[in-house]
Short mmCIF file of the C-alpha atoms (twelve columns), coordinates in Angstrom:
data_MODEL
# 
_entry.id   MODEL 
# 
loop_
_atom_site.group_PDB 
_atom_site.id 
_atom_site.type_symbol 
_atom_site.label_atom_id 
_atom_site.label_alt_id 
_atom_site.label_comp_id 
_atom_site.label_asym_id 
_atom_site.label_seq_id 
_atom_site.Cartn_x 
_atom_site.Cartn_y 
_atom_site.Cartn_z 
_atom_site.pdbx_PDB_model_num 
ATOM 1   C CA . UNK A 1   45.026  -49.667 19.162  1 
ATOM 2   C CA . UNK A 2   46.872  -48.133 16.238  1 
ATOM 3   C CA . UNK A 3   44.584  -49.843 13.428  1 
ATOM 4   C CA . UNK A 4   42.218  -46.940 14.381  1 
ATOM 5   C CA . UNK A 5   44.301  -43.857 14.029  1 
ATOM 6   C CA . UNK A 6   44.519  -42.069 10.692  1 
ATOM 7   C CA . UNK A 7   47.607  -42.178 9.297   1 
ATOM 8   C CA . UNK A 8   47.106  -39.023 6.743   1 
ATOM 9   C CA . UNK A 9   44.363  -36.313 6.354   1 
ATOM 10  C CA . UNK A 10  42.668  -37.771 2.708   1 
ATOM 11  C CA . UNK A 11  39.592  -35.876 2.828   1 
ATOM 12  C CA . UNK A 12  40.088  -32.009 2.994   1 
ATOM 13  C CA . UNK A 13  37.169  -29.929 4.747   1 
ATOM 14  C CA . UNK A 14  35.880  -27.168 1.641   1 
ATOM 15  C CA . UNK A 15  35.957  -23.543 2.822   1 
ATOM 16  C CA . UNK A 16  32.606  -22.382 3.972   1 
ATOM 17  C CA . UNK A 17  30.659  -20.302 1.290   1 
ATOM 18  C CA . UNK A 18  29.251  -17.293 2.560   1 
ATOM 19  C CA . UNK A 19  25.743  -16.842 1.582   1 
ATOM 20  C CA . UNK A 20  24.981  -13.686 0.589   1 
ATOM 21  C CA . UNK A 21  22.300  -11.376 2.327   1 
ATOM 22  C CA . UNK A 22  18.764  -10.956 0.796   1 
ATOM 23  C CA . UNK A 23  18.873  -13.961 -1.887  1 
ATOM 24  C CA . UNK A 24  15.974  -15.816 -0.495  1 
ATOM 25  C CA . UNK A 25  12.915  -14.715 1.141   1 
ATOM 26  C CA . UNK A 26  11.004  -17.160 3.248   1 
ATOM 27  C CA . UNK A 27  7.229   -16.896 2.384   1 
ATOM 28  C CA . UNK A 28  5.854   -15.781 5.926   1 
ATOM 29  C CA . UNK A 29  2.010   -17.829 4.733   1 
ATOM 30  C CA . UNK A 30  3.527   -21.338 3.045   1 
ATOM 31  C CA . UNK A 31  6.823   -21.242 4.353   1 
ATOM 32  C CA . UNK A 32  8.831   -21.573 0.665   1 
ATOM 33  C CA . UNK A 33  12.096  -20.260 0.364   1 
ATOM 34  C CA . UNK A 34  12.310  -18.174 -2.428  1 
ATOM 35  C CA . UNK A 35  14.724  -16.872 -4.836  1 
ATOM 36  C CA . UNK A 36  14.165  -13.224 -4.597  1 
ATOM 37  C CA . UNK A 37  14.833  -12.271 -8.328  1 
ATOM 38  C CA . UNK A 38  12.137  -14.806 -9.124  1 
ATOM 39  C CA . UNK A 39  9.901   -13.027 -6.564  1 
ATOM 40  C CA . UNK A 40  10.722  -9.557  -7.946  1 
ATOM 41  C CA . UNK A 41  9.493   -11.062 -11.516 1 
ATOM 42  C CA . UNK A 42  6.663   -12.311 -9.869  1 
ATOM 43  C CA . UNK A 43  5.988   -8.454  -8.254  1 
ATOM 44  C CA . UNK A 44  6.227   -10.196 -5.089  1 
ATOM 45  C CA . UNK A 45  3.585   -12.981 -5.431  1 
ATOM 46  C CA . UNK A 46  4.090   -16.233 -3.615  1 
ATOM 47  C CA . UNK A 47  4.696   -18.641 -6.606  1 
ATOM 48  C CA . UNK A 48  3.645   -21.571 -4.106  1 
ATOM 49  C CA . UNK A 49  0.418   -20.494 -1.901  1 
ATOM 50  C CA . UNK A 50  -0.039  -16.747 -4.526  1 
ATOM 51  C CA . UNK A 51  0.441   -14.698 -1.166  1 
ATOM 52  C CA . UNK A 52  0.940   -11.502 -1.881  1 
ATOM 53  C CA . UNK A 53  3.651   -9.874  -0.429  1 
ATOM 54  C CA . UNK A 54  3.740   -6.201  0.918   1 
ATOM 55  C CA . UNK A 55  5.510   -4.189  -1.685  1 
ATOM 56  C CA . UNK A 56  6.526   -0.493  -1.658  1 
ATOM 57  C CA . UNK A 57  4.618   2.597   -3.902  1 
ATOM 58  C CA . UNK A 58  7.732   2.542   -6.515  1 
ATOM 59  C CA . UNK A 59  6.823   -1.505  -7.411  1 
ATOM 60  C CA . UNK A 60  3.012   -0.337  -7.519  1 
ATOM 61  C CA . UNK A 61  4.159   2.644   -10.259 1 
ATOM 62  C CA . UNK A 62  6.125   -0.682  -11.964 1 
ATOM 63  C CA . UNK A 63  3.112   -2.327  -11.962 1 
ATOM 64  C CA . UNK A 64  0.144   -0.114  -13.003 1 
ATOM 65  C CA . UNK A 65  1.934   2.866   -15.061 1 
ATOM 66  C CA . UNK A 66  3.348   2.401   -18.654 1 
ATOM 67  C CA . UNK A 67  6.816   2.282   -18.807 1 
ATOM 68  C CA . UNK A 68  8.416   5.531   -17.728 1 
ATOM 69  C CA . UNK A 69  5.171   7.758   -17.759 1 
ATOM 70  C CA . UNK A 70  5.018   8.504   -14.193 1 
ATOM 71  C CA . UNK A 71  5.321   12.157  -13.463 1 
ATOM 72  C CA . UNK A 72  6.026   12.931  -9.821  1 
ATOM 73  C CA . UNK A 73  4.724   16.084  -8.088  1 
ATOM 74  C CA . UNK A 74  4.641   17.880  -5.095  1 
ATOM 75  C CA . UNK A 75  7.503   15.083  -3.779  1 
ATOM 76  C CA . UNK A 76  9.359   17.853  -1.723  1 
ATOM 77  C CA . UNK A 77  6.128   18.817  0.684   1 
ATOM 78  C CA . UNK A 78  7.377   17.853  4.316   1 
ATOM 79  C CA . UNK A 79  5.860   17.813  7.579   1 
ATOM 80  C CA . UNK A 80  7.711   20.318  10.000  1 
ATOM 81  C CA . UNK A 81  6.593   18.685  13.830  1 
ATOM 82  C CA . UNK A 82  3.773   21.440  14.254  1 
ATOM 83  C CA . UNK A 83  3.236   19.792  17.966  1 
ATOM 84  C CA . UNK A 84  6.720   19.070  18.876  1 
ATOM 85  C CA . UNK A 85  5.705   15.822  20.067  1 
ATOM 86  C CA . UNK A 86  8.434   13.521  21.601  1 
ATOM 87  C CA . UNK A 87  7.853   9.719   23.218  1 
ATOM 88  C CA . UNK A 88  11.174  7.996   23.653  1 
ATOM 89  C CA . UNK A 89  12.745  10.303  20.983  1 
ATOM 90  C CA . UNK A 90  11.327  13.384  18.981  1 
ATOM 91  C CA . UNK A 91  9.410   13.044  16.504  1 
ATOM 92  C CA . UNK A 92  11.219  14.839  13.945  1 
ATOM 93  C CA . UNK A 93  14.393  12.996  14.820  1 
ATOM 94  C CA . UNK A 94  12.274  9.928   14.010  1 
ATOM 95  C CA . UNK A 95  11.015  11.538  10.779  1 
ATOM 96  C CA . UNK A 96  14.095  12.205  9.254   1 
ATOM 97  C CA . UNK A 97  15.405  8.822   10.374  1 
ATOM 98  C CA . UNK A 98  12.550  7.601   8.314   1 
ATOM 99  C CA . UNK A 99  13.219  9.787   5.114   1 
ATOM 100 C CA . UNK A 100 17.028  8.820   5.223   1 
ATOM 101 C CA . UNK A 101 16.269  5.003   5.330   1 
ATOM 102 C CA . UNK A 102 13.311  5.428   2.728   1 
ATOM 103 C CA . UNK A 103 14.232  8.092   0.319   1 
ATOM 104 C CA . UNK A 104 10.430  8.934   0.753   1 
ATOM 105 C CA . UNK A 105 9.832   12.327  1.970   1 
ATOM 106 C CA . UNK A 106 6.328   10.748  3.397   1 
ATOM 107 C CA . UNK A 107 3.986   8.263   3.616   1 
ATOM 108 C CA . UNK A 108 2.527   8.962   0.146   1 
ATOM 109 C CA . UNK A 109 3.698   9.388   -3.477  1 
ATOM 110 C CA . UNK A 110 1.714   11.694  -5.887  1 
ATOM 111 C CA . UNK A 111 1.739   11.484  -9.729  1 
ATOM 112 C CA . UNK A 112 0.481   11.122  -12.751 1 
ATOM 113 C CA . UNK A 113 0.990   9.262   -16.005 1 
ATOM 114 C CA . UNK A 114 -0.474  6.988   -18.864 1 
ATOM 115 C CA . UNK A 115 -2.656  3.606   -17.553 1 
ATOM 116 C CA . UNK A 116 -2.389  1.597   -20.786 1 
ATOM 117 C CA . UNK A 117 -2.293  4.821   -22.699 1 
ATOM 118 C CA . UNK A 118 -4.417  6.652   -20.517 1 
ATOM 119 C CA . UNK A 119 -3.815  9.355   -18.287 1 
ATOM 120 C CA . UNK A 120 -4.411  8.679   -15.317 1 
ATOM 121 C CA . UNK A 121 -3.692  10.602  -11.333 1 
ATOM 122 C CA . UNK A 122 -2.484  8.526   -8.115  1 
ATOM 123 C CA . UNK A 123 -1.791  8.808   -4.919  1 
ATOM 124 C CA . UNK A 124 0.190   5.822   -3.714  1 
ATOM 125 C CA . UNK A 125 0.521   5.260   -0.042  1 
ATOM 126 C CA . UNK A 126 3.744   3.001   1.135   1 
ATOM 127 C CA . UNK A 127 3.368   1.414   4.452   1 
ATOM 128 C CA . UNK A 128 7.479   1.615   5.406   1 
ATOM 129 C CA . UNK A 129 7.053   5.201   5.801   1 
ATOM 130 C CA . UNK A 130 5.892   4.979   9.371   1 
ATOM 131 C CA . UNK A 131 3.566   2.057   8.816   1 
ATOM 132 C CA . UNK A 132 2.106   4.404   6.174   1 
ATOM 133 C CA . UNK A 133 0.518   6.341   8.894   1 
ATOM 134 C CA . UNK A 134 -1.558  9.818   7.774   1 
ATOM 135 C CA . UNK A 135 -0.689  12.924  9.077   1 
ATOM 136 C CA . UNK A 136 -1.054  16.052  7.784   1 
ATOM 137 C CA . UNK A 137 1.539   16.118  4.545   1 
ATOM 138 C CA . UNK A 138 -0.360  12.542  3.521   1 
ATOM 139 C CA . UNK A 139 -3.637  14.377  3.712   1 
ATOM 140 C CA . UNK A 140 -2.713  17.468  1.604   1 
ATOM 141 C CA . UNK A 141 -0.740  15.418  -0.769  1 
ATOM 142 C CA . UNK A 142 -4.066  13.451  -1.036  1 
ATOM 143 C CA . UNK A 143 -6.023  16.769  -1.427  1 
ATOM 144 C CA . UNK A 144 -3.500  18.144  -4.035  1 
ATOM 145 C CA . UNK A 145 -3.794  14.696  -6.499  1 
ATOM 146 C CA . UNK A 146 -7.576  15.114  -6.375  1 
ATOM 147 C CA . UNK A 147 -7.390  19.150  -7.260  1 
ATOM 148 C CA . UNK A 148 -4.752  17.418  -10.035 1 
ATOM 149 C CA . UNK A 149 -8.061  15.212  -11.520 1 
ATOM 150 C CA . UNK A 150 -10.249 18.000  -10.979 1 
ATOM 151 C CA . UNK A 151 -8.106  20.349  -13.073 1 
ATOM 152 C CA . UNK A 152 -7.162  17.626  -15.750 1 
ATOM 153 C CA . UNK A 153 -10.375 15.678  -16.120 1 
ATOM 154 C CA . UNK A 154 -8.790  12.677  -15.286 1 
ATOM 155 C CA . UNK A 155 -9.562  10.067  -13.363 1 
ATOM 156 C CA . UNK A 156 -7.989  9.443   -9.835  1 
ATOM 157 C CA . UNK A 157 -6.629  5.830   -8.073  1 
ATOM 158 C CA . UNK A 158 -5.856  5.976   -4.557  1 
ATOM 159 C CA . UNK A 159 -3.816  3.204   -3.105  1 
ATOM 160 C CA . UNK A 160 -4.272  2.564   0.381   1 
ATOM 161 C CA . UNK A 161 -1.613  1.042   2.519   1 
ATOM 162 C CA . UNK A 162 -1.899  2.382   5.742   1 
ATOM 163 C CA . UNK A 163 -1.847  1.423   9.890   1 
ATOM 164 C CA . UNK A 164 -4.495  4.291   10.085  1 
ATOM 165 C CA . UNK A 165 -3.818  8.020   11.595  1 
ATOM 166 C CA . UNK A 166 -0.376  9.328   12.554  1 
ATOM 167 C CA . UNK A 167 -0.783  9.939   16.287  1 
ATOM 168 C CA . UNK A 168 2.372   11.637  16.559  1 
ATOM 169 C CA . UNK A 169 0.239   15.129  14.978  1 
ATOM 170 C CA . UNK A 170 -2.952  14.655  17.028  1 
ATOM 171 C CA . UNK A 171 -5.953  16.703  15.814  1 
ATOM 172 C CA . UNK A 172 -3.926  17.936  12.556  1 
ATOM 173 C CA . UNK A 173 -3.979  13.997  11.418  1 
ATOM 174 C CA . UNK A 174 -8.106  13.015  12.165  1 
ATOM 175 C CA . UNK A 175 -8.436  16.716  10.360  1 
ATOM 176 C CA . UNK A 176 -7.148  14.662  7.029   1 
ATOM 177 C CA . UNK A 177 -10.396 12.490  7.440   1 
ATOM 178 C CA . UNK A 178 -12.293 15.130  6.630   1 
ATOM 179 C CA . UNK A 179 -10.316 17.328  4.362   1 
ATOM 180 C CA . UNK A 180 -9.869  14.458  1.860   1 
ATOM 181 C CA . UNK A 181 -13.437 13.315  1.972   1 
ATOM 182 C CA . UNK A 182 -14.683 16.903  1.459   1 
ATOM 183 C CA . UNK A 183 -12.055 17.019  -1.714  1 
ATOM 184 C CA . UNK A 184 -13.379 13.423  -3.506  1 
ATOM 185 C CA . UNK A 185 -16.846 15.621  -2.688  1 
ATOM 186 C CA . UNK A 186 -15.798 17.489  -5.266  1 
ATOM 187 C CA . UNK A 187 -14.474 15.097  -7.408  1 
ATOM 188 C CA . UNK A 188 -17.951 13.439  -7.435  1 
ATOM 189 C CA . UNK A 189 -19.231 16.527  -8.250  1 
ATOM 190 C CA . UNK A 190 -17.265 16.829  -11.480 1 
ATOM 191 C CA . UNK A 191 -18.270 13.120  -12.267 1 
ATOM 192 C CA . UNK A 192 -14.489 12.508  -12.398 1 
ATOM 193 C CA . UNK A 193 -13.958 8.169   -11.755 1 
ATOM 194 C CA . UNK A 194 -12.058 7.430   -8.273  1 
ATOM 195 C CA . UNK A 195 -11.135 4.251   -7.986  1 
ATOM 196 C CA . UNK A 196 -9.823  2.877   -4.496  1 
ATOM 197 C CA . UNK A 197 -7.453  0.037   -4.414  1 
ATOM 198 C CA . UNK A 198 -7.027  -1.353  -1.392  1 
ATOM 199 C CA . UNK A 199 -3.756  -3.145  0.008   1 
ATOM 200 C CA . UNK A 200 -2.483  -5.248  3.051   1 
ATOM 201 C CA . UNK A 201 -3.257  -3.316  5.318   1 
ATOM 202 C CA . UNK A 202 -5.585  -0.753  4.978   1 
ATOM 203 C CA . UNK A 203 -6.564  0.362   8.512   1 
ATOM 204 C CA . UNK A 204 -7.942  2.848   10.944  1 
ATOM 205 C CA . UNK A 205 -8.723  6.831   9.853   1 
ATOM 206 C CA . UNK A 206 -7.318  5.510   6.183   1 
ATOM 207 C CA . UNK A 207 -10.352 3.162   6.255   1 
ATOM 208 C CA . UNK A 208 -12.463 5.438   7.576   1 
ATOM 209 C CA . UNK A 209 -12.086 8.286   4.861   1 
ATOM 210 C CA . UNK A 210 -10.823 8.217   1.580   1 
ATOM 211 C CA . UNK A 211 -10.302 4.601   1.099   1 
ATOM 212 C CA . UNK A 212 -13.817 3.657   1.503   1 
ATOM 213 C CA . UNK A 213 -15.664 6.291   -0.616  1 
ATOM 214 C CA . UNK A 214 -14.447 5.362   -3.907  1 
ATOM 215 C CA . UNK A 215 -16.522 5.124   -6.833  1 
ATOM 216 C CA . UNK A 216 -14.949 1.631   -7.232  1 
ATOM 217 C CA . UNK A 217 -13.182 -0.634  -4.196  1 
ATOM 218 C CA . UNK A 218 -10.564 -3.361  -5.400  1 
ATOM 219 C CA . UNK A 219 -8.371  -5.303  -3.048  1 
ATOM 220 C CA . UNK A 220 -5.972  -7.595  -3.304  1 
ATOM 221 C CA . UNK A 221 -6.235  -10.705 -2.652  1 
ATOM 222 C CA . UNK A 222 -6.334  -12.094 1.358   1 
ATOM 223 C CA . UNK A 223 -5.782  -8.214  2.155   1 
ATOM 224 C CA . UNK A 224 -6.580  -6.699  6.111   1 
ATOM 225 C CA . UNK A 225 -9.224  -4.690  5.967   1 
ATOM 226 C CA . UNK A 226 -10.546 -2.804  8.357   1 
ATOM 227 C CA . UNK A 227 -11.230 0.111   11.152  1 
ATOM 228 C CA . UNK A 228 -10.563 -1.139  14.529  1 
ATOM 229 C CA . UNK A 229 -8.463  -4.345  15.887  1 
ATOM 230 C CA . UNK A 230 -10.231 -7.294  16.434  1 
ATOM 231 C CA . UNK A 231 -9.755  -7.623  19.919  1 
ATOM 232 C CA . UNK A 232 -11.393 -4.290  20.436  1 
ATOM 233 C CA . UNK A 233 -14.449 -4.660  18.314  1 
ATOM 234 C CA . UNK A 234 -15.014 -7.477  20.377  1 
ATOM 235 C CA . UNK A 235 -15.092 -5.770  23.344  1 
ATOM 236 C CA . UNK A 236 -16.973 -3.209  22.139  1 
ATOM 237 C CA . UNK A 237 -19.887 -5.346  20.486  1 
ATOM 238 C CA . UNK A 238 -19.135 -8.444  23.114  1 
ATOM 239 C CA . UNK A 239 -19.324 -11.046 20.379  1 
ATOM 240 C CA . UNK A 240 -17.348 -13.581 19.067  1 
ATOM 241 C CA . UNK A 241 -16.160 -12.855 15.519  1 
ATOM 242 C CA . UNK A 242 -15.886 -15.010 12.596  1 
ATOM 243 C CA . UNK A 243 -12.855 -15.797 11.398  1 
ATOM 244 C CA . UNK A 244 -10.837 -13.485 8.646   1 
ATOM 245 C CA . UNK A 245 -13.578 -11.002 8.780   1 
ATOM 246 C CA . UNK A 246 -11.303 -8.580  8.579   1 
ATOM 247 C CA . UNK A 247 -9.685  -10.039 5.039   1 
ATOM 248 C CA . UNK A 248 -10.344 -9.379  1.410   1 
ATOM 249 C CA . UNK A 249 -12.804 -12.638 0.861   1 
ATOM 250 C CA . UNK A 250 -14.813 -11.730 3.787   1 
ATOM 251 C CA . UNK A 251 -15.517 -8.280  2.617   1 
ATOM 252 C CA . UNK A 252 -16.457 -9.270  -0.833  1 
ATOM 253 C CA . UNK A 253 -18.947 -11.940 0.492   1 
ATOM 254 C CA . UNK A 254 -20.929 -9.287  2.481   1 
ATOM 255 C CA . UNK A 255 -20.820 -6.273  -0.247  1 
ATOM 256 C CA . UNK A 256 -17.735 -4.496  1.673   1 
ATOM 257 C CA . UNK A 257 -15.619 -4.597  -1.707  1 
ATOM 258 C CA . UNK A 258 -16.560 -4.847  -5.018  1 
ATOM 259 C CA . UNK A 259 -14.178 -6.421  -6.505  1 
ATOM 260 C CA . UNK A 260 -10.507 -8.656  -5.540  1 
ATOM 261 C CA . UNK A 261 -8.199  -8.668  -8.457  1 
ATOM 262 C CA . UNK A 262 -4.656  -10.199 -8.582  1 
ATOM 263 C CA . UNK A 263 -1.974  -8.039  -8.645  1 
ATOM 264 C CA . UNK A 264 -0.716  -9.906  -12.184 1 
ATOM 265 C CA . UNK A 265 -3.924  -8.573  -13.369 1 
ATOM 266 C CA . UNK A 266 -4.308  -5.071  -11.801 1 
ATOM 267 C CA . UNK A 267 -3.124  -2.925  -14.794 1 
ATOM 268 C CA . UNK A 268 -5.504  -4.731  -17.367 1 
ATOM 269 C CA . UNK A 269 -8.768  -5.007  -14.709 1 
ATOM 270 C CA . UNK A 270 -7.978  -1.153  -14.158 1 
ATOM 271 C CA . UNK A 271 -8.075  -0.846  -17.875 1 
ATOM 272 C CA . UNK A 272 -11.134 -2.095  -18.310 1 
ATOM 273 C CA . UNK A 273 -12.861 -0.456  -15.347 1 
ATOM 274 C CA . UNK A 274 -11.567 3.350   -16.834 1 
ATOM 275 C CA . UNK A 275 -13.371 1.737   -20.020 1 
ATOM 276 C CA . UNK A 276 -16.102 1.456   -18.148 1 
ATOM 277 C CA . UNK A 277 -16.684 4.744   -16.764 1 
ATOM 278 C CA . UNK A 278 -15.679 6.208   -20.330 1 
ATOM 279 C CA . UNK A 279 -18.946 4.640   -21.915 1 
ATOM 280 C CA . UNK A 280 -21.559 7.334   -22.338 1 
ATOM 281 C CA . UNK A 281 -24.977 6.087   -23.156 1 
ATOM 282 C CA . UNK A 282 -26.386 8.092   -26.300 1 
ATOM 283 C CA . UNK A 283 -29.715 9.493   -25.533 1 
# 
């Protein structure tokens, strides 16, 4: 029974490569594993099945402002617990926790800069602050951009990415609904252009305020849209509902939206929509 022993080791076993964290990023729609610096030149667009990934306010700046134009302000405005809520920890323990891992100091960045060479105020919401949740600082932040366009004569882009109202402030958060809808009043008033782009997701009091009274609504493609959960607008109207109602192509088809642009072309459909509003008929 010796034939079948080895007599030396000729084959060598090769050390195990470790694979370094955060490479790939496995498309959560198509399944595609994907190099992530392809992904990050493709501002996080599924080169496969064109999902769009979620993506953070600084990529959106990347994206839509011309290179190094975009002025911050009022970044250092945070909110200081007024209720002194607690669940299973406090709420400003949770905050901070937040702000630490983020380096956002909320839930929304303010700022303004040049749009293909024209100036232009946002207020970019980022949904890993909190799920991107409004509470108070959100809403004044919100407020302050509009006064910004107001003062400037410029016009104003929202970006909503939001789970809807930060519970953790109660009343003080649903106030925001009305606050920043009584603000883009005013901005109407002026005749000042607000356009509303609307992200995955865009949800609850976010929805039902400032992201649906623009003077323009994009989305992006295959984006949630909505107020409520489905399961509780069903019980409410106790109908079946069709499916993706709640996404992007839905609301287009029934006059929701006006408009779904890709975010490759956001900057240049912007563009031409500030072009748009520009035009003044001569009498």
């Amino acid at each position: 029974m010796d034939w079948f022993k080895r007599k030396k080791e000729t084959i060598q076993p090769s050390a195990k490569k470790e694979m370094p964290d955060g490479l790939w990023i496995k498309c959560d729609r198509c399944n595609e594993i994907i190099y992530k610096k392809e992904l990050e030149k493709r501002y996080y667009v599924c080169p496969k099945c064109d999902n769009h990934f979620r993506i953070g306010s600084d990529i959106y700046i990347n994206i839509l402002y011309d290179k190094n134009t975009f002025q911050e302000f009022n970044q250092h405005i945070k909110s200081e617990d007024p209720l002194k809520f607690k669940d299973f920890k406090k709420y400003s323990d949770k905050y901070e926790l937040t702000v630490k891992k983020t380096g956002l100091n909320d839930a929304v960045v303010t700022g303004m800069g040049k749009l293909e060479d024209r100036d232009v105020v946002s207020a970019l919401m980022d949904f890993k602050f909190m799920g991107g949740s409004m509470g108070s600082v959100v809403g004044e932040k919100i407020s302050k951009a509009i006064d910004k366009a107001i003062e400037t004569k410029n016009p104003l882009i929202i970006l909503s990415a939001s789970g809807g109202a930060r519970m953790h402030e109660g009343i003080l958060s649903l106030m925001q609904l009305a606050k920043t809808s009584a603000k883009l009043a005013l901005l109407a008033k002026e005749g000042i252009p607000y356009i509303s782009l609307l992200t995955n997701p865009t949800t609850g009091g976010t929805t039902a305020s400032y992201a649906m009274l623009g003077d323009l609504h994009i989305a992006e493609p295959n984006a949630l849209i909505g107020f409520a959960g489905p399961r509780v607008i069903k019980q409410t109207i106790g109908q079946d509902l069709p499916d993706g109602f709640q996404r992007s192509e839905f609301l287009l088809e029934h006059g929701f939206i006006d408009v779904i642009v890709h975010r490759h072309q956001l900057k240049q459909r912007i563009a031409g929509f500030l072009e748009f509003f520009d035009h003044k008929n001569k009498v």
